[in-house]
BAMARVO-689785 format. One record per atom (N, C-alpha, C, O): x, y, z; residue in three letters. Coordinates in steps of 0.02 Angstrom, whole numbers, plus 50000, padded with zeros to 5 digits. Atoms other than C-alpha are relative to their C-alpha. Layout:
<rs>
XYZALA/...
</rs>
This chain:
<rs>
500184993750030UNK/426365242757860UNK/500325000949931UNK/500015002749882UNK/499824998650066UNK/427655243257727UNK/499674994349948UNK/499604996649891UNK/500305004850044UNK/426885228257636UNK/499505001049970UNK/499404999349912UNK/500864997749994UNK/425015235557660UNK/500235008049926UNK/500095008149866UNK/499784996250057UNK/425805251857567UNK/500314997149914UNK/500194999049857UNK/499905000450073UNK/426635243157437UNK/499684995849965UNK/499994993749917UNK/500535003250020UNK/425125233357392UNK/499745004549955UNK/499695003849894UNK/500254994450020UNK/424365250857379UNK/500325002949930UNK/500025002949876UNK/499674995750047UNK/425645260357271UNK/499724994349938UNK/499294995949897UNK/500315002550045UNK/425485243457164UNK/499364998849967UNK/499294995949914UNK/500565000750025UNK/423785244257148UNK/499795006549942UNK/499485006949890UNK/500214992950044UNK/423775262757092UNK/500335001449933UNK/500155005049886UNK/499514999150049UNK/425345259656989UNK/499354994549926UNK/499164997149874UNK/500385005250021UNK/424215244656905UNK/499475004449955UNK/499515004949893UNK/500424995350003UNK/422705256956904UNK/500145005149930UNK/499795005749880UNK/499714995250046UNK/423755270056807UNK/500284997949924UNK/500415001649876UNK/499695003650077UNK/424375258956659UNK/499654995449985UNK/499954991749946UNK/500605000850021UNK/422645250856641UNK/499555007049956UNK/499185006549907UNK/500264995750028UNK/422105267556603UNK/500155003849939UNK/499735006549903UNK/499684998850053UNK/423345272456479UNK/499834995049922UNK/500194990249907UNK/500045001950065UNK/422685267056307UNK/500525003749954UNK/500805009149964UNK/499584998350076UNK/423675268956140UNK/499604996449939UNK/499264991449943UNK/500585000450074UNK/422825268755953UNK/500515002549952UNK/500875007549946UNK/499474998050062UNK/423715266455806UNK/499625003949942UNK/499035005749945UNK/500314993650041UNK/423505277755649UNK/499244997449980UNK/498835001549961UNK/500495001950050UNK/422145268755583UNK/499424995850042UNK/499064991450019UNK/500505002849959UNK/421075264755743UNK/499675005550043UNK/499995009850073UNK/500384994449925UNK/419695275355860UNK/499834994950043UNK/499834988850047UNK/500315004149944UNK/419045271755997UNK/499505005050026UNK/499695010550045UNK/500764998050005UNK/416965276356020UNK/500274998950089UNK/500714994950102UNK/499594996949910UNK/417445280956234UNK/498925001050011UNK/498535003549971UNK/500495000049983UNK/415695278456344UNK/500155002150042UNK/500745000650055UNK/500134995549932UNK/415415289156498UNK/499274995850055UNK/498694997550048UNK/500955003049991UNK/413945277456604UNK/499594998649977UNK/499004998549994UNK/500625002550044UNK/413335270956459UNK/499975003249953UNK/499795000149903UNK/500264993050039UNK/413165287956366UNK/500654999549954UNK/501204998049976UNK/499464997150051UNK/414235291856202UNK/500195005450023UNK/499825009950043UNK/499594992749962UNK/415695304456265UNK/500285001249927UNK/500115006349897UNK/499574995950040UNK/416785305456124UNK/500264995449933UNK/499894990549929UNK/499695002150023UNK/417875298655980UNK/500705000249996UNK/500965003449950UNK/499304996849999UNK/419695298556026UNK/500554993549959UNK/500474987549947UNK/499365003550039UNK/421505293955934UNK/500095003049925UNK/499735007149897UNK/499725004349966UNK/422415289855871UNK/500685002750050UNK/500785008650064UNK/499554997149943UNK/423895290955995UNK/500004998250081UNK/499974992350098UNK/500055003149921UNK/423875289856191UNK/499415004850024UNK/499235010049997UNK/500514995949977UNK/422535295556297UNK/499724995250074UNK/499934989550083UNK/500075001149927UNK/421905291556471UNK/499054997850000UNK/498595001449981UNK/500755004249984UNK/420175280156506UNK/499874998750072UNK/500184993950095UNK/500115001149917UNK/419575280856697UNK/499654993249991UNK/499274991649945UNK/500205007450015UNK/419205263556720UNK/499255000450031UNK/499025005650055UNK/500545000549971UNK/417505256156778UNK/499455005949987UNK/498855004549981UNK/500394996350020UNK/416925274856740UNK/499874999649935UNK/499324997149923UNK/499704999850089UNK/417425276356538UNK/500054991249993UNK/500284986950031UNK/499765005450036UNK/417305261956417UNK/500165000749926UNK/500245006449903UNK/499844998550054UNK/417665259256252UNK/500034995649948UNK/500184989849962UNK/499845006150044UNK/417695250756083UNK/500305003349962UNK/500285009349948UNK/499415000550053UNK/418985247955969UNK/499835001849918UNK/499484997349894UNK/500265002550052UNK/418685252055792UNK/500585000849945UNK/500995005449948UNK/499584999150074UNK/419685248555609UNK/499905004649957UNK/499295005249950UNK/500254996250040UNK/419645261055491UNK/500454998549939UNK/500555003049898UNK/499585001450066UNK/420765252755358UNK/499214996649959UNK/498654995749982UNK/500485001950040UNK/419775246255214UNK/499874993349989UNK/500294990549955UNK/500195006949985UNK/419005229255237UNK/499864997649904UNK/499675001649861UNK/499875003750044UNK/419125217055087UNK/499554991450019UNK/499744986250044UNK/500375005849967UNK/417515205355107UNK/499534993949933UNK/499024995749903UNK/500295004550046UNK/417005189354986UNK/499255000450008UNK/499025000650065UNK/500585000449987UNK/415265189554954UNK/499974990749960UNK/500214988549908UNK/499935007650044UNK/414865169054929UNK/499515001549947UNK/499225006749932UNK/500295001050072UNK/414055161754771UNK/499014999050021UNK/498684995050054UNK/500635000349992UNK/412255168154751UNK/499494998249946UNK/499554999749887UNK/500325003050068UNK/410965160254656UNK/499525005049978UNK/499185008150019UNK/500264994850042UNK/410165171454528UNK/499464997549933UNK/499534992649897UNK/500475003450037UNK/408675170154423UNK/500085008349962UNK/500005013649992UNK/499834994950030UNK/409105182654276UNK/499305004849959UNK/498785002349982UNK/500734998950021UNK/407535192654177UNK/499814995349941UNK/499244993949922UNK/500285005150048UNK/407545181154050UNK/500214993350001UNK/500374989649954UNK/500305006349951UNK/407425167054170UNK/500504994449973UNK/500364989349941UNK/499155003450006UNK/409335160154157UNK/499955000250080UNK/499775005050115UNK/499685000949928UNK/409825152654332UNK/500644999350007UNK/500844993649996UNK/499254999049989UNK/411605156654362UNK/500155000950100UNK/499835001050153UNK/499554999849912UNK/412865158154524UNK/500445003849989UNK/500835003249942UNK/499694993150006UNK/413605173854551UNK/500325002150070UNK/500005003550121UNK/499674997749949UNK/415045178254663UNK/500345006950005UNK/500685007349953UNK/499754992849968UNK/415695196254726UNK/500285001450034UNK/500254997750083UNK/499494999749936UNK/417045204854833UNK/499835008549992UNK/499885012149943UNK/500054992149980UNK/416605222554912UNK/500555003150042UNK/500884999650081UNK/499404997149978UNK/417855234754968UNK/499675005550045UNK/499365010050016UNK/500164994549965UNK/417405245755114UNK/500254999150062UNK/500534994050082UNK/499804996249956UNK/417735254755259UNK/499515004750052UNK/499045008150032UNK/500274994449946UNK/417165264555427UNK/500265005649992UNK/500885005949994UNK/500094996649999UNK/416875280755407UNK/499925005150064UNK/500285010050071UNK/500274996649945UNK/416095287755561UNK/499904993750047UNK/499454989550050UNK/499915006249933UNK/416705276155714UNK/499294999550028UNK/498984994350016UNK/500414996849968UNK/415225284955820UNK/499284994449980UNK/499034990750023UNK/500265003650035UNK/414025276155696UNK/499824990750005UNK/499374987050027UNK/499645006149991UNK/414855260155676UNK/499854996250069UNK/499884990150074UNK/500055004949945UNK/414515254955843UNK/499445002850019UNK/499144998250046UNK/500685001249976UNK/412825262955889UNK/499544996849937UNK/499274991449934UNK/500484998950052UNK/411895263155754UNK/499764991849972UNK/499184990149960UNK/500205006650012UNK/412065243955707UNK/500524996450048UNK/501024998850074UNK/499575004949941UNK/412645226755819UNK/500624998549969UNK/501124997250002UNK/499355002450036UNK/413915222855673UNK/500274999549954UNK/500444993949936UNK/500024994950041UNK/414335233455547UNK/500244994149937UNK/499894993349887UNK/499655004750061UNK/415355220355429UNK/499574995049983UNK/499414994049924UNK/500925003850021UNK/413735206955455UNK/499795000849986UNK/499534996649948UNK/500554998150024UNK/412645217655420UNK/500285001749903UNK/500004999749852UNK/500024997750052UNK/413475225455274UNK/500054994549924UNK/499924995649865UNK/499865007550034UNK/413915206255203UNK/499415000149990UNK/499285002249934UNK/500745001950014UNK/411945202455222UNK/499745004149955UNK/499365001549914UNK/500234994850053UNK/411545217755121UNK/500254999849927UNK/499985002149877UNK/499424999950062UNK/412935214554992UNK/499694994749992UNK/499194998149985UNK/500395007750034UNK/411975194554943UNK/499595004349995UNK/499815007149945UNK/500645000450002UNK/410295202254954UNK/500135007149931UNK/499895007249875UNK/499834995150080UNK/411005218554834UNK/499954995049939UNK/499514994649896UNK/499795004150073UNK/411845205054708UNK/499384998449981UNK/499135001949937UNK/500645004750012UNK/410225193554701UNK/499455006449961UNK/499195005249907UNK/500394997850035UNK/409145209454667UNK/500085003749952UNK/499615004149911UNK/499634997450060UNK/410295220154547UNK/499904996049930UNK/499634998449880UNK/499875004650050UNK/410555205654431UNK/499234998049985UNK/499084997249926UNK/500555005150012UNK/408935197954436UNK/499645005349958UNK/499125003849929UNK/500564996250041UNK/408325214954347UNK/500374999149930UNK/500115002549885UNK/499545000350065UNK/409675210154194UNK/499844995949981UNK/499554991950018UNK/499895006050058UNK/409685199154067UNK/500594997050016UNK/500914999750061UNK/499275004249996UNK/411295185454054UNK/500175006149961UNK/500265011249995UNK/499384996850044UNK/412155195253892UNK/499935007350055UNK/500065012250021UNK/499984993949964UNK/412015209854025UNK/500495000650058UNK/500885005150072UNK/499525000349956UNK/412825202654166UNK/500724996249979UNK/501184994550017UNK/499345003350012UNK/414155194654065UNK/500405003849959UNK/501005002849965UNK/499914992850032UNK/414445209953950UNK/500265006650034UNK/500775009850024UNK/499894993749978UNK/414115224254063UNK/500115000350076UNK/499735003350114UNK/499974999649927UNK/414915220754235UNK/500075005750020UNK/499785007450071UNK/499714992449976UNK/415665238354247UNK/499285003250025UNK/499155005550081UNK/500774995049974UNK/413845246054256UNK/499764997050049UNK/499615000250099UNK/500255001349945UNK/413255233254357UNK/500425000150085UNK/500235000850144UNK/499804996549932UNK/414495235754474UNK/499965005450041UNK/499955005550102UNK/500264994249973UNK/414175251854498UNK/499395001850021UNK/499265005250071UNK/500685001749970UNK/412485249554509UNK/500104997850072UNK/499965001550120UNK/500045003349912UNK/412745239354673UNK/500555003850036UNK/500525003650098UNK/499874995849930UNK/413985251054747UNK/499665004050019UNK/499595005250079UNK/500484991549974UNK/412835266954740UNK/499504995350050UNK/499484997450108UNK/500545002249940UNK/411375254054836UNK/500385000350042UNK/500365004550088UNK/499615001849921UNK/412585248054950UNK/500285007150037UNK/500255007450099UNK/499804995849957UNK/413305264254997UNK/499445004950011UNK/499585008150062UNK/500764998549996UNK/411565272054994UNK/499944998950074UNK/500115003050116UNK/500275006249942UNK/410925257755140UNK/500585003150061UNK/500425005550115UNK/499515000849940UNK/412725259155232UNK/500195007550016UNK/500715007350049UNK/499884994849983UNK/412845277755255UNK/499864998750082UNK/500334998350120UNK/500335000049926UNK/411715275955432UNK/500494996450029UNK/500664998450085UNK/499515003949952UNK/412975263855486UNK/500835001750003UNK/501324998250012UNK/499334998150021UNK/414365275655455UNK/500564997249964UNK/501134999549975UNK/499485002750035UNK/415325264055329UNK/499795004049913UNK/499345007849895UNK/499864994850072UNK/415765270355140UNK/500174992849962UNK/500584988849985UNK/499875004250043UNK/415685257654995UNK/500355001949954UNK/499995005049916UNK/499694997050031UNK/416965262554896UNK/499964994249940UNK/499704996749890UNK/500125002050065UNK/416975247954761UNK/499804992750022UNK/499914989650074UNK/500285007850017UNK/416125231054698UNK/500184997049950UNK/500265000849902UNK/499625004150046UNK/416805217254590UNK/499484995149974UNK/499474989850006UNK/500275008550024UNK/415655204254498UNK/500514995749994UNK/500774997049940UNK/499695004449999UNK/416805190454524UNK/500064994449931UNK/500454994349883UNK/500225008250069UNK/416165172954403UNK/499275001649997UNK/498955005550032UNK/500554999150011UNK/414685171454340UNK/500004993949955UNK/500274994449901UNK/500005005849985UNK/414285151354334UNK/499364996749969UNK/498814997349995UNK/500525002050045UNK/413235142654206UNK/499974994450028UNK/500274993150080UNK/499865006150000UNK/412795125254188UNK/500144999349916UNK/500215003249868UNK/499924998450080UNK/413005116754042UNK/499924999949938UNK/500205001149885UNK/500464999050093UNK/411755115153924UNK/499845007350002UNK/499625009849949UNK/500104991350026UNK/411575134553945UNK/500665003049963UNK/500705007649922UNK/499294998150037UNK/413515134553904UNK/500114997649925UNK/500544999649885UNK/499985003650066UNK/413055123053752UNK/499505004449968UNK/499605006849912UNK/500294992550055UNK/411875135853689UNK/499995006449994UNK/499575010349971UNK/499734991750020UNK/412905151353697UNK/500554996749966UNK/501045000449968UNK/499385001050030UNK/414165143453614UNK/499654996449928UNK/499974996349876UNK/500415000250089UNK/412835137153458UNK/499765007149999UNK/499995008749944UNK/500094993950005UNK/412215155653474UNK/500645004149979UNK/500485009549954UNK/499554997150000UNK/413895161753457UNK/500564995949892UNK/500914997449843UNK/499765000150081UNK/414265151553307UNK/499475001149947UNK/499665001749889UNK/500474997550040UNK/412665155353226UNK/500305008849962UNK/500435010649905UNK/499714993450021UNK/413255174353238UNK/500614998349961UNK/500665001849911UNK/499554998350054UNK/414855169453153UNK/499824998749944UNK/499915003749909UNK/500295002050035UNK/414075160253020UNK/499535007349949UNK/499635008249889UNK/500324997050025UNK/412755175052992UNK/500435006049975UNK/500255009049925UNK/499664994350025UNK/414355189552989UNK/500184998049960UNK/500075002149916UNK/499715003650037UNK/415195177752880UNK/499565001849907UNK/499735003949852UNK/500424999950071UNK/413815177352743UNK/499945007249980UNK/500055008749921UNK/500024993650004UNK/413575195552763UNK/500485002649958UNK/500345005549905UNK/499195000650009UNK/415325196852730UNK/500055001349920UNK/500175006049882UNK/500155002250080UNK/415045188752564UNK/499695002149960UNK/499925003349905UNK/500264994850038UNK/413765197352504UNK/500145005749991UNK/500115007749933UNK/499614993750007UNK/414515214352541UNK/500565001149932UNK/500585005649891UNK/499585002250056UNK/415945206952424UNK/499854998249940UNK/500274998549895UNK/500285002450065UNK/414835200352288UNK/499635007549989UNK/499775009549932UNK/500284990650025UNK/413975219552269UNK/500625003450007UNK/500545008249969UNK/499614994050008UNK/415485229252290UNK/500384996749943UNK/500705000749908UNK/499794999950058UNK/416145216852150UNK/499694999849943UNK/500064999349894UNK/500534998650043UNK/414735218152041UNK/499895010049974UNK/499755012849922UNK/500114992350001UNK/414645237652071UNK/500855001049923UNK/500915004549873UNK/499184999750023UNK/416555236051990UNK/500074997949929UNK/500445000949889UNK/500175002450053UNK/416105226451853UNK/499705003149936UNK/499855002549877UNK/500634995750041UNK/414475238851794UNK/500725004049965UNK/501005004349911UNK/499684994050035UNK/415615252551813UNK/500584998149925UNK/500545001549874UNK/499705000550034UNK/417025244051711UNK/499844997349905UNK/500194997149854UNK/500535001050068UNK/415625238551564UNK/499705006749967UNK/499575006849907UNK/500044991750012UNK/415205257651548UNK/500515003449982UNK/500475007949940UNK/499464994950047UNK/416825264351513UNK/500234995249943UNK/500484997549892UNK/499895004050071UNK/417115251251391UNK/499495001249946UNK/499655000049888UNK/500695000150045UNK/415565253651300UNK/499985007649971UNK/499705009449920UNK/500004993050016UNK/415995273151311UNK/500885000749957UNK/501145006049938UNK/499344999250039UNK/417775268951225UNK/500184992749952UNK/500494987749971UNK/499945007050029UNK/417725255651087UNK/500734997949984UNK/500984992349989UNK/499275002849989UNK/419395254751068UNK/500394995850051UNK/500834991850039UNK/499965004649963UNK/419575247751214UNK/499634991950015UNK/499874987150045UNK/500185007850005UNK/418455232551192UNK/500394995949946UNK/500494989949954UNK/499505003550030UNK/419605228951040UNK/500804997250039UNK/501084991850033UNK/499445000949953UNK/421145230451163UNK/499824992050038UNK/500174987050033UNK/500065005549943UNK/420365217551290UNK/499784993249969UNK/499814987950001UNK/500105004350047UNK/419735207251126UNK/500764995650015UNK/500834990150042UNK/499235003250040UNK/421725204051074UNK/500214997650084UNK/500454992050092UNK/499615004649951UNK/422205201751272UNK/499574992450018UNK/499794986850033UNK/500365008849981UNK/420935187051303UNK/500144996349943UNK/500204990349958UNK/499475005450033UNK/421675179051148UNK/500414998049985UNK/500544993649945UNK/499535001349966UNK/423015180851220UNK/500264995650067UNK/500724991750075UNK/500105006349949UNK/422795172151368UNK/499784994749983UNK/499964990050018UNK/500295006350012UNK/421895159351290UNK/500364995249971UNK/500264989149974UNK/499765004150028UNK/423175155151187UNK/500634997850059UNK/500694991750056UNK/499634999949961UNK/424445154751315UNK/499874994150052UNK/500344992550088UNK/500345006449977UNK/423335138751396UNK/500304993549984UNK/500334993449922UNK/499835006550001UNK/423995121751396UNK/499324995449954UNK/499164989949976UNK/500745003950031UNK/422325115251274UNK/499964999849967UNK/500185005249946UNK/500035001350077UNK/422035110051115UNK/499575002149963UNK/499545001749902UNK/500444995350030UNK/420615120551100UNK/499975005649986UNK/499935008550040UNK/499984992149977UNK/420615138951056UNK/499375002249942UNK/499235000449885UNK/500484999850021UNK/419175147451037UNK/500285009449985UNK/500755012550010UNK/499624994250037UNK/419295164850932UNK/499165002650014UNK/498775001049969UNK/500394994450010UNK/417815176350989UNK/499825006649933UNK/500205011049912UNK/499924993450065UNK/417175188350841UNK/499495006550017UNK/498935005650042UNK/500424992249965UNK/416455207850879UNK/499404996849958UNK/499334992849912UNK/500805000350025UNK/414625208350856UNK/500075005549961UNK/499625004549921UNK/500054997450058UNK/414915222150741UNK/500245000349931UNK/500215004849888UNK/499805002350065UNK/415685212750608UNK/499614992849991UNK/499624989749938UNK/500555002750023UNK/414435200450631UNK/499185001349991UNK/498804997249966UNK/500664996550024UNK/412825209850615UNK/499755002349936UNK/499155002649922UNK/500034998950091UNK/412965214850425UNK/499904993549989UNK/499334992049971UNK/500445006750021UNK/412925196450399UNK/499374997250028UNK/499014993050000UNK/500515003849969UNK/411715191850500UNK/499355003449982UNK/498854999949974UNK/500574997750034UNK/410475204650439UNK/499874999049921UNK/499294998549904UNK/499905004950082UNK/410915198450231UNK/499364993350024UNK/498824991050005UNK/500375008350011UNK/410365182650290UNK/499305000450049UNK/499014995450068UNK/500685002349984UNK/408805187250372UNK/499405002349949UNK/499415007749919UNK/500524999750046UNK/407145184850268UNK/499635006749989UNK/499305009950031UNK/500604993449979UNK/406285199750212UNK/499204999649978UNK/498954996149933UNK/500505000850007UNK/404635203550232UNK/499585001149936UNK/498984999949936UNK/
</rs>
């Protein structure tokens, strides 16, 4: 008899600390009644009648998931390989386990088939330029899609973005073309703003003759100041024009 009893007590004792669950801060547990959704409980301790009540476990920390390298045909028909890492999280446990068989599968399968169709509406200088937008772009789909499954996309990363490399050999002649073309630009900007400099400084000379005598005596000054055996002595055109009209024929 006492053996038969303490079988018993152990069975109930057994019974009783089977039933006792515990849930840490950052876990529920979706609790079934016969099949039927009862509740969402935790975290903390709480009591599960066995065989009656079941239950699944769920994470609610924020999952950190690689999306692999997807091949991408861009709008102006560049084939690249494009990798991604999404950041999300369960929201609504309740969800999470009816609503789809496997909330992180599914949301992975959705996250390739996003990338592939996001990108494929860009150009390259778009996705290699403007990841920030396109990231955002693919969180709003993705958290769009994953609402029903009670998860929350909180952010997306374009990762690399994977040429080959004759496409790498002609962004990199495209890239020196553009320097080449700022370059000349450059130059010309500099040849008109020193031309502009020039006019102006031929106008106030022309409006102060004294000063073309001034700049007369310094350039034969400099000239003489030359290492050359030549020096050449410029003379004003208005001390040569009286001669030059003497000596022309009249009619």
């Amino acid at each position: 008899m006492l053996s038969v009893a303490a079988v018993v007590v152990a069975f109930v004792l057994l019974l009783i600390l089977s039933s006792v669950k515990i849930l840490r801060e950052y876990q529920r547990a979706v609790v079934f009644l016969f099949g039927r959704f009862q509740a969402v409980k935790g975290p903390g301790i709480f009591i599960l009648v066995p065989v009656i009540q079941q239950m699944v476990r769920i994470d609610l920390r924020t999952v950190v998931m690689a999306v692999p390298p997807q091949d991408v045909i861009s709008r102006d028909n560049v084939s690249v390989k494009v990798n991604a890492v999404i950041y999300f999280r369960v929201i609504d446990p309740e969800k999470a386990v009816i609503q789809v068989e496997n909330a992180h599968e599914a949301t992975s399968q959705l996250a390739q088939t996003t990338l592939r169709s996001v990108l494929g509406r860009h150009e390259l200088d778009e996705m290699l330029g403007a990841r920030d937008k396109l990231n955002q772009d693919i969180q709003l789909i993705l958290d769009q899609h994953t609402d029903a499954w009670g998860i929350k996309v909180a952010n997306v990363e374009i990762k690399q973005v994977d040429l080959d490399e004759g496409m790498i050999r002609a962004i990199a002649k495209q890239a020196e073309a553009e320097r080449q073309r700022r370059a000349k630009v450059i130059n010309a900007e500099g040849e008109l703003q020193a031309s502009e400099k020039l006019m102006q400084a031929a106008q106030t000379l022309m409006q102060q003759p004294q000063s073309i005598q001034l700049r007369y005596l310094q350039t034969l000054v400099e000239v003489a100041g030359d290492r050359t055996s030549t020096v050449v002595f410029p003379l004003p055109l208005d001390l040569i024009e009286p001669l030059l009209a003497k000596a022309r024929p009249r009619e």
